[in-house]
N, C-alpha and C positions, 0 to 999 in steps of 0.2 A: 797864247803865250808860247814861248817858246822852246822848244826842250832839249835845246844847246846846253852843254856842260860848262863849267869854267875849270874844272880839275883838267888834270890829263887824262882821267876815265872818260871811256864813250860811255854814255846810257841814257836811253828814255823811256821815261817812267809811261804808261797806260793809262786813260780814263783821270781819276780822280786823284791820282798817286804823284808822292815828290821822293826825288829824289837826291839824300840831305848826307853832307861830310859833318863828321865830329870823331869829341876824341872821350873815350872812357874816361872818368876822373880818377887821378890817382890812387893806389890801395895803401898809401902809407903816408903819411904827413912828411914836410922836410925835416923836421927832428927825429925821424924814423918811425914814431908812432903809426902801428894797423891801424886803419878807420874800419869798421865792422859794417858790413851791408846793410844793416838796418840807419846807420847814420848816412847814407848817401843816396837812400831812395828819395830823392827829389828830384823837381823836373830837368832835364839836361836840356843844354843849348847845342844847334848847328847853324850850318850854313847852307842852304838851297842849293842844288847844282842843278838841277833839270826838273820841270814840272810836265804832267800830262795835259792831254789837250782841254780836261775837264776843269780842270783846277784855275777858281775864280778868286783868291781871297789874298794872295801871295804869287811872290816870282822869286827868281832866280835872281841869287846876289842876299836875300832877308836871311836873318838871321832869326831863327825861331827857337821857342821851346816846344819841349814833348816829355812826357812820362818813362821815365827811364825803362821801361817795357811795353814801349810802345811799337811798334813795326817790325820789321824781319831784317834782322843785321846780318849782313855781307862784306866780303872783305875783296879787293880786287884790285892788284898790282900793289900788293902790301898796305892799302888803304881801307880803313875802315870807312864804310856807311851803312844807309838806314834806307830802307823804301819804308814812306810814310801814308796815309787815307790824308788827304787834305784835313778830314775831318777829327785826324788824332793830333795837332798842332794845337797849341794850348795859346801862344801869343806871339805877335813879333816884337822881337826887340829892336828899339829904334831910336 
């Protein structure tokens, strides 16, 4: 597979590793309302931008879920992502 980007980031991921754009979920509802941390630990969705050469289950373009403390978050050219283990990827959505 191949571990071309579709962002305007360059990056490739190692071994068994994806890596995945997404966005934090809001910390206030649109009627203003805080939502408290404990009500938002659920799984978060992204999107694939690059996979390692190990990585057999997914590609680049899937949109997946993951444990919202799942992988090591990075920010680069004001963009938020995720380097993920193939193996912390919970499902694709499809």
């Amino acid at each position: 597979m191949s571990g071309a980007t579709k962002s305007s980031v360059k990056f490739k991921p190692l071994k068994d590793r994806v890596f995945v754009s997404y966005s934090d979920e809001p910390e206030k509802t649109s009627s203003g309302l805080y939502i408290p941390d404990a009500a938002k630990e659920k799984p978060q969705q992204g999107q694939i931008e690059a996979v390692g050469s190990e990585v057999k289950e997914v590609k680049v373009g899937n949109t997946i879920l993951f444990d919202k403390y799942s992988g090591s978050k990075i920010k680069l050219e004001d963009q938020d992502f995720l380097i993920l283990k193939e193996e912390d990827i919970l499902g694709i959505i499809e």
